[in-house]
C-alpha positions, 0 to 999 in steps of 0.5 A: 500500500502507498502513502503520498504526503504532499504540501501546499504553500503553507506547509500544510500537510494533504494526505493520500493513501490506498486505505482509512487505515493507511491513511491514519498512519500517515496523518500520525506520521505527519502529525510526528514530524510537524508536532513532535513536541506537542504530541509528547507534552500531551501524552505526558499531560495524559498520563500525569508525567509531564512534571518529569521534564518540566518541573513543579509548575506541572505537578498540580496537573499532574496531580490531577491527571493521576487522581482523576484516573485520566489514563486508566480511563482511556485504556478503559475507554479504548478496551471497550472500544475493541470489543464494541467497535473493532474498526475504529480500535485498529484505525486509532492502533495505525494512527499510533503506529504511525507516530510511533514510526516518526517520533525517533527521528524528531529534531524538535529542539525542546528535547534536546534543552529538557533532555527528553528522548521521546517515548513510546504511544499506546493504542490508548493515548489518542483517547487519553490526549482527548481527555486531558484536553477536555476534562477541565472544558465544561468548568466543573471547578465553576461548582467549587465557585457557587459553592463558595459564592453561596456560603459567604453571600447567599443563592443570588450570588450564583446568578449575579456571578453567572458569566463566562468564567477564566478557565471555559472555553467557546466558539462563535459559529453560524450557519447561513443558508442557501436561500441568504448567500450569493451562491445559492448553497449554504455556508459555515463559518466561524472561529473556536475561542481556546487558550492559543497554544504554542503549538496551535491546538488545532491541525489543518490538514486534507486526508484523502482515500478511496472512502473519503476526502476530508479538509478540516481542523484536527486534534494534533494526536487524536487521529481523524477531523472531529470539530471542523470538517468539509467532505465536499458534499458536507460540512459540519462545524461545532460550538462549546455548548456550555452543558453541564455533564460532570458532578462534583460530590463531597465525600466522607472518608475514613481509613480502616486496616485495609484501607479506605472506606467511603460513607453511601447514600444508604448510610453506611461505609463501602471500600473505596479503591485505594493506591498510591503513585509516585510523580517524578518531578524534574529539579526537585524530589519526587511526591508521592500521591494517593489515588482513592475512588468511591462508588461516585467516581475518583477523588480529586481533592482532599482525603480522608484527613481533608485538605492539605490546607485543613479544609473541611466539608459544612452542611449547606445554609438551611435556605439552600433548596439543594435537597427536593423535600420528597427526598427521604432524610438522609442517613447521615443526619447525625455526621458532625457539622463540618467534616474533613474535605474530599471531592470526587469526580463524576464524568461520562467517560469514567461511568460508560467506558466511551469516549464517543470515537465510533463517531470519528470515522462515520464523521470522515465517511459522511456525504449528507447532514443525516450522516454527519447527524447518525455519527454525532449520535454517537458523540460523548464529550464535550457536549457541543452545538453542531451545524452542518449543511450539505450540497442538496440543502440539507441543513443541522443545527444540534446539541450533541453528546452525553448528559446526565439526569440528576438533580439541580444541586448536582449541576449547581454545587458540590453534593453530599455523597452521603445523602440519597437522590444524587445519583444519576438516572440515565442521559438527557435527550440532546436538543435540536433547533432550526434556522431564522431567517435562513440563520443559525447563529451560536456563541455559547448563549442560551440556545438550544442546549439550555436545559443542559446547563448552568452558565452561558456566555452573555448575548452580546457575540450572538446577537452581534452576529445575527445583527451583521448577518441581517444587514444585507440578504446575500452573503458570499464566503468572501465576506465572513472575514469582515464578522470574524473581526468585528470588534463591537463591545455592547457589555461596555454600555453598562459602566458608560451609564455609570461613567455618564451619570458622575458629576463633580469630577476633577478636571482630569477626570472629566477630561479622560470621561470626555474622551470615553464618550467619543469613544466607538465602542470599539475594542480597536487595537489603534484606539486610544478611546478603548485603551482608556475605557479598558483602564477604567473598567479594569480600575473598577474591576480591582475596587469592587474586588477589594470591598469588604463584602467580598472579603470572604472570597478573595482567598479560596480554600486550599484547593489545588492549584489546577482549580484556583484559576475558577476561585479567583475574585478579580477574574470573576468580578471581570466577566461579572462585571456587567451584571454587578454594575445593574443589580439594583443592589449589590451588597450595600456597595456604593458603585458609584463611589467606586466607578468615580475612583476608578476614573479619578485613579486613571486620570491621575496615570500617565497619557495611555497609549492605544488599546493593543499597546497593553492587549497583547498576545501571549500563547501559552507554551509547556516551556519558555521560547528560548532566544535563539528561538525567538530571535529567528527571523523571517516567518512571521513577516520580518518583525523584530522578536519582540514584536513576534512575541506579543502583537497588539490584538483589537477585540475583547472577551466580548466582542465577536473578535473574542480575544479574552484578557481579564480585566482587573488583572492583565491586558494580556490575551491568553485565549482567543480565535484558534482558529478561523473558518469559512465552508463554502458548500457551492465550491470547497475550493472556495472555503477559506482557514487560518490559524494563530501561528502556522502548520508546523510545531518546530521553531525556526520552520518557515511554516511556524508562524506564517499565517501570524500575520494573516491571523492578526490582520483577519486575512485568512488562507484559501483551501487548497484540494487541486494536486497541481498546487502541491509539493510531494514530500518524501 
């Protein structure tokens, strides 16, 4: 059997060979060759081994990964796969296999400078990747935050805090029918919000084979096209539904001769499993962790003496309707009132043994929406908004994945494990919807898969969009660029009517006002105007964080570290900036005082610059660039180091152009578009991508950071299907 792998301008990877399953060792292969380091930095991360290499800065995760039983659930996971769908199994095997075949020869440089010599794939760790990426998408430490919220402010507290928080990821996507584009024939387009990675996290890629023929957006390590895909008679793409699919119970443990014991809900103790683990830590000792698991699921924090901080477990206010009163009375009525903390975690994948990978390859095969629509059947996690459209105008717009029934408290709040009626009782029906006015847009609002969750992002992307959409009846692929970078700020209006309705300011402070109120209410990287509302805003953000009625909040409980970026006060003031300034009342707080302190403070400050001064990119990286890394030139553009390392951004958490900072705390972005997208289903060679730096992994390829400039500028790459425009690699 052959495989050919060829490239366009871009160093984009096209793919040929005679069989699904050749093929998917040539994508591992190729995945090897252009991500070598970001495929054995995620294998580690599955694993809980990455600390080995690059230090203590790893060790909470790793810590996580170990307690959350991450790999043993993907060899569960994949075991199962074997038996249930044995295709797919030696399908991910020739992946593996593939990289396997690669890896050795790597010339990555970060090996050298961690001294890491690559290891070896199991036919399990596609899935485990899988995981370690998606465990922490759905926020279920957000539970950690109610319940904190709740404790020290009361139940109102959830919905005035209820925002996008710092550690959820999105996506913007819309679907415009035949009947609203130029064309007649439907178009996709959209950009996914993620951290932006160094290496991107997402792979353009075109795999072609006798079964298929598939451009689209895959997982560096995970073989196939799951998110974004176009077959040439279909195209699909996916949004974070923002479901609420994973439970958080508080446990009650107690250590005996043989072990662990967990208290049930039928009031008495059953053995939990229990083992140790050792995580090798590079510069430092090694630590020692201990692995418990109840009938509930893994726990994650705490044990049977609590917290390494001392935490403990308090019973909910008496007002907290978190137990139905049909609910008999729980057996443990007489446990103390605060008792040692342990949280376990509850996931689909740990329950069922499925990661959802039979959908992997009917998603490759799929000519129609109800093909891609029979795949997404199958889906599990995460739990996504998709949209598809095909060439005879079939169109689809679903929830798709696994979400449990239980009760409400088990989706606001950590839950007693002790008490009976927390159990899950089989999975949610995933929501389906339709188009208006021939569109179909999501941004993580409240939309079809409301029932499945808690928090939404706000309105503000979605109605932007469906607002720019409705400004003319016919849109072409060409045109979706301009949506991709609007840089509109509704969530501002807020604090401006704050702003506008002070009076008795100082000179200055009426100056910098006079300036806010010229602004555009765009988050423009040139703008002076948004640089100084975002100063005042983050102003604002830090003085309502440091009022007393807070107090409370501003040091969470010794939870790790991997779950404090939910906990912190000054991040989830920022994202609930908006709904704070309109309550009516906010816990006695003068926001007035607070907004005319805020203005003075910037007033005071030297002259601003403009917006993308401060707002700057800064993708993360598993290990510092190096300099001579850094200092390469020529791949994005010609700009000095520098300027490569942090470009100014326009846009905002809330603009369509979602480049998140946290207010209050940095300008830096560290999430934002990973990736934009335009499916033309009239002509898939008009379709249209980019990504944030480039095709490769490796520093100092002509192909790391190419498409920077385009991504910036809001350019993107045209999709290239014709043989004659590509290179064959050997």
């Amino acid at each position: 059997m052959s495989i050919e792998i060829h490239r366009d301008a871009w160093g984009i990877p096209h793919l040929r060979a005679d069989s699904a399953r050749e093929l998917a060792r040539a994508q591992g292969r190729v995945t090897a060759r252009d991500r070598a380091w970001q495929l054995e930095v995620e294998r580690h991360r599955a694993q809980g081994t990455s600390a080995a290499f690059l230090g203590a800065g790893a060790l909470s995760w790793d810590t996580l990964a170990r307690r959350a039983r991450l790999d043993d659930t993907a060899r569960r996971c994949f075991a199962a796969l074997e038996r249930r769908d044995p295709e797919t199994a030696e399908w991910v095997r020739a992946y593996v296999d593939g990289v396997n075949e690669e890896l050795p020869a790597t010339t990555a440089p970060e090996f050298t400078r961690v001294a890491l010599t690559p290891g070896r794939w199991e036919p399990w760790t596609p899935l485990g990747v899988w995981l370690a990426t998606h465990i922490l998408f759905a926020g279920f430490p957000a539970k950690l935050w109610r319940d904190e919220a709740t404790r020290h402010l009361g139940s109102e507290a959830v919905g005035l805090f209820a925002a996008d928080g710092p550690g959820t990821s999105g996506s913007n996507g819309w679907l415009v029918a035949g009947a609203r584009t130029t064309t007649g024939h439907a178009v996709l387009a959209g950009d996914p919000h993620r951290y932006i990675e160094d290496p991107g996290v997402y792979q353009q890629i075109h795999l072609v084979c006798p079964e298929f023929d598939v451009i689209g957006l895959a997982v560096p390590g995970v073989p196939g096209i799951a998110h974004f895909g176009h077959t040439g008679t279909v195209a699909w793409s996916i949004t974070n539904a923002m479901a609420d699919y994973q439970d958080l119970y508080r446990e009650r443990l107690r250590r005996t001769g043989a072990g662990v014991e967990a208290l049930g809900p039928d009031g008495t103790w059953h053995r939990a499993g229990r083992h140790t683990e050792t995580v090798e830590v590079a510069g430092e000792a090694p630590v020692e962790i201990e692995v418990i698991e109840t009938d509930r699921g893994p726990v994650i924090a705490g044990g049977p003496e609590g917290l390494e901080g001392g935490g403990v477990v308090e019973e909910p206010p008496a007002a907290d309707a978190s137990r139905s009163a049909a609910l008999p009375a729980p057996p443990s009525a007489s446990l103390p009132a605060a008792t040692p903390l342990a949280l376990s975690l509850r996931y689909p994948p740990r329950v069922t043994g499925d990661l959802g990978f039979s959908a992997l390859l009917p998603l490759l095969r799929a000519r129609r929406t109800a093909d891609v629509d029979r795949a997404f059947d199958q889906w599990v996690e995460p739990v996504n908004v998709v949209q598809a459209a095909d060439t005879e105008g079939g169109l689809l717009h679903r929830v798709a994945g696994r979400v449990p029934v239980r009760t409400e408290a088990n989706r606001l709040r950590p839950v007693p494990a002790w008490e009976p009626g927390h159990e899950w009782r089989g999975w949610h029906e995933t929501p389906r919807a339709g188009l208006r006015d021939g569109v179909a847009v999501m941004a993580n609002q409240r939309g079809p898969a409301t029932p499945l969750g808690v928090e939404f992002a706000p309105p503000h992307r979605a109605n932007r969009i469906t607002a720019l959409l409705n400004e003319k009846e016919r849109w072409s692929a060409a045109d979706m660029p301009l949506i991709h970078m609007d840089t509109h700020l509704a969530s501002a209006q807020p604090l401006l009517e704050h702003i506008e309705a002070l009076d008795d300011l100082s000179p200055e402070a009426a100056a910098v006002r006079e300036t806010i109120r010229q602004w555009d209410r765009r988050m423009a990287a040139n703008s002076g105007e948004a640089a100084l509302y975002a100063a005042v805003r983050g102003a604002v953000v830090r003085r309502l964080a440091a009022h007393p009625a807070f107090a409370a909040l501003a040091d969470p409980p010794a939870y790790p570290d991997v779950l404090l970026p939910w906990l912190g006060l000054v991040p989830r003031v920022a994202f609930a900036l908006e709904h704070l300034l309109k309550a009516e009342e906010l816990y006695g707080i003068d926001r007035a005082e607070a907004v005319r302190a805020a203005l003075e403070e910037v007033a005071a400050e030297p002259q601003r610059g403009a917006w993308g001064d401060t707002h700057r990119l800064a993708p993360w990286r598993a290990l510092p660039e190096s300099e001579s890394e850094s200092g390469s030139g020529g791949e994005s553009g010609g700009e000095s180091g520098s300027e490569r390392e942090a470009p100014g951004l326009s846009g905002d958490h809330d603009c369509v152009l979602c480049t998140s900072a946290v207010p209050g705390l940095t300008d830096l972005a560290a999430r934002g578009p990973a990736a934009r997208y335009v499916w033309d289903l009239a002509r898939r060679e008009d379709s249209l991508w980019v990504v944030p730096l480039g095709a490769s992994g490796t520093p100092g390829s002509p192909h790391h950071r190419d498409q920077l400039p385009l991504w910036l500028r809001g350019d993107l790459v045209p999709v290239v299907t014709d043989r004659q425009q590509l290179t064959k690699e050997d």
